[in-house]
C-alpha positions as CSV (number, residue, x, y, z in Angstrom):
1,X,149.0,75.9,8.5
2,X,149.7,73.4,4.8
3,X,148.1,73.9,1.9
4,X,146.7,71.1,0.5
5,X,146.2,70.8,-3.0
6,X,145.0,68.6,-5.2
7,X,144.9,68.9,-9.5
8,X,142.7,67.8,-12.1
9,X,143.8,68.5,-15.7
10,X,142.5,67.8,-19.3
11,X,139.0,68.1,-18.2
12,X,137.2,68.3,-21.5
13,X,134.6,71.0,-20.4
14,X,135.6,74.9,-21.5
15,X,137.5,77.0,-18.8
16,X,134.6,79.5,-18.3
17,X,132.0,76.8,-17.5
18,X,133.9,74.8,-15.2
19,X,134.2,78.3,-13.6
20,X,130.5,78.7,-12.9
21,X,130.4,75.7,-10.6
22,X,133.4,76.2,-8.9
23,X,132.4,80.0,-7.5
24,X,129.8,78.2,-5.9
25,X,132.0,77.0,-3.4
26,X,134.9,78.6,-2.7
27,X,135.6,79.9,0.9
28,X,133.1,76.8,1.7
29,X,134.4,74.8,4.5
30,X,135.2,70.9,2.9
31,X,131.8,69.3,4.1
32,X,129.3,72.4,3.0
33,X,131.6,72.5,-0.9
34,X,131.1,68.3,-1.3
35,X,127.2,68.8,-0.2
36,X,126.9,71.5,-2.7
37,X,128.7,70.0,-5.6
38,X,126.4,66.9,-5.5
39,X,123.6,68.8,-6.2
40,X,124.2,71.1,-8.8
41,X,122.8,70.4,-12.2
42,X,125.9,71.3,-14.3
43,X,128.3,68.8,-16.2
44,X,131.5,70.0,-14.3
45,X,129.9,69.5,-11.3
46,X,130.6,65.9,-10.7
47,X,134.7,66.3,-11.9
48,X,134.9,69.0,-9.4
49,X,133.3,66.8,-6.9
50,X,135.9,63.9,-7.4
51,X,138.4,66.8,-7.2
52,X,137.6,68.5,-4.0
53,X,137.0,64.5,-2.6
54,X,140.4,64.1,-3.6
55,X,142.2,66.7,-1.8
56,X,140.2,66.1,1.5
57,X,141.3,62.5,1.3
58,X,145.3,64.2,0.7
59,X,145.0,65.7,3.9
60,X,143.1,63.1,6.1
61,X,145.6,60.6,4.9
62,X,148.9,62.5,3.8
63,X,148.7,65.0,7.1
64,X,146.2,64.0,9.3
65,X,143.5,66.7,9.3
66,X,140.2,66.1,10.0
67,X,137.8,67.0,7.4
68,X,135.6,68.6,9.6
69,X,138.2,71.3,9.7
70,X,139.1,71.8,6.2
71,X,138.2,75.0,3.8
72,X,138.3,76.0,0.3
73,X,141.4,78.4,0.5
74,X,141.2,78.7,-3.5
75,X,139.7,76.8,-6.7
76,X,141.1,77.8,-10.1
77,X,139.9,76.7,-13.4
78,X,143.0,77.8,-16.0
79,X,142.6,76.9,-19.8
80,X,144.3,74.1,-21.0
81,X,144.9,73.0,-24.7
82,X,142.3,73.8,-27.3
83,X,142.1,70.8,-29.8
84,X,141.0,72.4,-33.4
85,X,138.7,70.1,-35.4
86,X,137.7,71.3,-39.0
87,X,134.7,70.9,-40.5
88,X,133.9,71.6,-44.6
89,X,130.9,73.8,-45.2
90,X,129.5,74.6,-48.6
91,X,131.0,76.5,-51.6
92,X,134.8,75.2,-50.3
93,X,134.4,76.9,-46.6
94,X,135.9,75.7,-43.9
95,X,134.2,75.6,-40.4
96,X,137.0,75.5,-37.3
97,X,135.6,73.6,-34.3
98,X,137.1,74.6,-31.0
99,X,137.5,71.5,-28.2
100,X,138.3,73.4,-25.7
101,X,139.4,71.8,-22.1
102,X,140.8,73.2,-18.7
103,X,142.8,72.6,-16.0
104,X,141.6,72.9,-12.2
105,X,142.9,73.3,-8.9
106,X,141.8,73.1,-5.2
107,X,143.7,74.7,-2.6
108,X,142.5,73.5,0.9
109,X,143.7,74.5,4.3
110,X,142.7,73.6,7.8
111,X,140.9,76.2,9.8
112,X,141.8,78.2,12.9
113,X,145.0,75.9,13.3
């Protein structure tokens, strides 16, 4: 039994709500995560989507695994660089914007193998 993993990084969306969409699914098999993703009305929704598509193409391709077969093992969304912005307010103040962005990862493996 592989792991197959597949990475997305710099997505532009804070760690913590990339993280509500992505509890949704783990411990999903492949078919029931995709079918879920495409319906959920969040904005991380559709990168994790392209994400989880990704890795079950790795594994159909790279190792031969049907996707019928295939489970979320683990999905992680880390935090990745915070760009700082400033922004002047009045009387001289300064306002610090936080971009914040993360990094996510899909471990898949293939079940009962």
């Amino acid at each position: 039994m592989q792991n197959i993993q597949a990475t997305l990084r710099f997505l532009p969306q804070s760690a913590q709500k990339v993280r509500a969409v992505i509890d949704l699914v783990r411990g999903k098999s492949a078919n029931e995560a995709l079918d879920i993703l495409r319906f959920v009305n969040k904005r991380a929704a559709n990168p994790v989507e392209k994400l989880v598509a990704s890795a079950v193409a790795n594994a159909e391709e790279n190792f031969g695994v049907s996707r019928d077969d295939l489970y979320v093992v683990k999905i992680t969304a880390d935090e990745a660089p915070t760009r700082k912005w400033r922004r002047f307010g009045a009387r001289g103040r300064f306002k610090p914007i936080l971009r914040r962005s993360s990094h996510v990862t899909v471990i898949l493996r293939e079940r009962g193998a």
